[in-house]
Structures are given as structure tokens and as C-alpha cells.
C-alpha positions as CSV (number, residue, x, y, z in Angstrom):
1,X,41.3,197.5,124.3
2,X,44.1,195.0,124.7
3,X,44.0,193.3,127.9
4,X,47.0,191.4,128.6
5,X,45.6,190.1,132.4
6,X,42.7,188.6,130.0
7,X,42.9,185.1,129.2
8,X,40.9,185.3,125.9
9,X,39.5,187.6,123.7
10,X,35.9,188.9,125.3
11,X,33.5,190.5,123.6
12,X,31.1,192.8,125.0
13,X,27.4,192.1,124.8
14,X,27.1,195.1,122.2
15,X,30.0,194.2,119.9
16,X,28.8,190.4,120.2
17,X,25.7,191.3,118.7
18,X,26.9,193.5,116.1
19,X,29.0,190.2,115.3
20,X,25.9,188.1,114.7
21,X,26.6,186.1,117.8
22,X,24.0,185.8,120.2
23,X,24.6,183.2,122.7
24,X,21.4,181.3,124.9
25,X,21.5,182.0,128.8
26,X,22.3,178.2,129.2
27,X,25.6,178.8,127.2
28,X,26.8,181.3,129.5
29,X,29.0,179.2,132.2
30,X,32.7,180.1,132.4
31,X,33.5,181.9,135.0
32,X,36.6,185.0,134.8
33,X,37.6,186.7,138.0
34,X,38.1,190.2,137.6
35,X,38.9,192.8,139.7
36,X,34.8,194.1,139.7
37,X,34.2,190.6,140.9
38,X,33.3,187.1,138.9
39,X,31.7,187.2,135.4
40,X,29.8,184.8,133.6
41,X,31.2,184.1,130.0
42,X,30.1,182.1,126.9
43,X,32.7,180.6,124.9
44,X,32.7,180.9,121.2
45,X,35.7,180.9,118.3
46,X,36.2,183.5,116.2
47,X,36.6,182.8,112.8
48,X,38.9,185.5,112.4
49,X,40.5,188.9,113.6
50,X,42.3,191.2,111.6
51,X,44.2,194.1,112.5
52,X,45.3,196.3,109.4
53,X,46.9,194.6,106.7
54,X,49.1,192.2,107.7
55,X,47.9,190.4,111.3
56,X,45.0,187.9,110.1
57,X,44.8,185.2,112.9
58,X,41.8,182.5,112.6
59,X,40.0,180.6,115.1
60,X,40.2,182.8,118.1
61,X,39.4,181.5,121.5
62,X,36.7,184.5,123.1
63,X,34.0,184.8,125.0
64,X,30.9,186.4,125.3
65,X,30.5,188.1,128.8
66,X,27.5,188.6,130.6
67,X,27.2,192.1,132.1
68,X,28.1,196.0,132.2
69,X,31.7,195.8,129.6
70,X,31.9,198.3,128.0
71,X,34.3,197.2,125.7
72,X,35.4,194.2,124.1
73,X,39.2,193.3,125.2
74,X,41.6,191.5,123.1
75,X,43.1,188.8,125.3
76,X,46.1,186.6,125.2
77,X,44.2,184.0,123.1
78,X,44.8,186.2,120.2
79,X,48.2,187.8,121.4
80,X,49.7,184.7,122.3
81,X,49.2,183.9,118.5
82,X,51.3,186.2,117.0
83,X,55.1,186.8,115.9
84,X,55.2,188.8,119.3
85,X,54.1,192.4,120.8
86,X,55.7,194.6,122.6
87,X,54.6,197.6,125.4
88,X,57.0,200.6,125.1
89,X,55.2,203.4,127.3
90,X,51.9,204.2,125.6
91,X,52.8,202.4,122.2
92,X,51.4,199.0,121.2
93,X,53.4,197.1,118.7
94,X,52.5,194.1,117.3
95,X,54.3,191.6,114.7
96,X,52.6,189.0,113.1
């Protein structure tokens, strides 16, 4: 989901494991405000996220987050690193 109130990317517990990241308890100390409250994040980079054919963008700024998401959220650490994107009603585009 693309979460453009999100600071960075944040992976869900579930799709950070399916990653091969795993991070300790101790490495769990940024905190995000959200509107459910604060959440406990651990940062990590992203060697890289692709999207199709033609938006590759490496060393992505994400963290892990401690907790009930559901699902991961592509953040402005990513969008902030392409060509540009634009919201039209329900339609995404994004331009690398």
C-alpha cells in the first residue's frame, strides 16, 4: 500500500521475514506516531525495490515495525526517489 503520510518504507513483521530480515528486540527503537497510537520501528536499508520493469531504486530507507500491520507501506523514502508520482482519483502513477 502506498502511504504517502509514511515517512519511510515499513515492512510488516510477516513480509520482513519473508525478506530474510529478522531484526533483535534491542534494534527496535524508532518511534512513528500513527493514528492507532506510537509504534516501535527498526531501521534497516533495503538493497533494492522494483516495481515492474522500469522503477529500480537501491538503498531504501524502511523499517521494520513492531506490532499488528498488516501490510507493508511504501513510504516517501522510496517515493521521494523517483522521477515523480502522481494521485488522479484511484490511479497511482509513478515515473522513474
Amino acid at each position: 500500500m502506498v502511504d504517502t503520510g509514511a515517512s519511510n518504507v515499513v515492512l510488516s513483521p510477516k513480509d520482513a521475514q519473508k525478506l530474510g530480515i529478522n531484526p533483535r528486540r534491542e534494534q527496535f527503537f524508532e518511534r512513528y506516531y500513527t493514528a492507532n497510537g506510537v509504534v516501535m520501528g527498526a531501521p534497516v536499508i533495503l538493497p533494492k525495490i522494483s516495481i515492474g520493469d522500469h522503477i529500480h531504486i537501491e538503498n531504501v530507507r524502511a523499517s521494520v515495525t513492531e506490532g499488528d500491520l498488516h501490510m507493508s507501506l511504501l513510504g516517501m523514502s522510496f517515493l521521494n526517489r523517483l522521477g515523480g508520482f502522481e494521485i488522479t482519483g484511484e490511479r497511482l502513477t509513478l515515473r522513474p
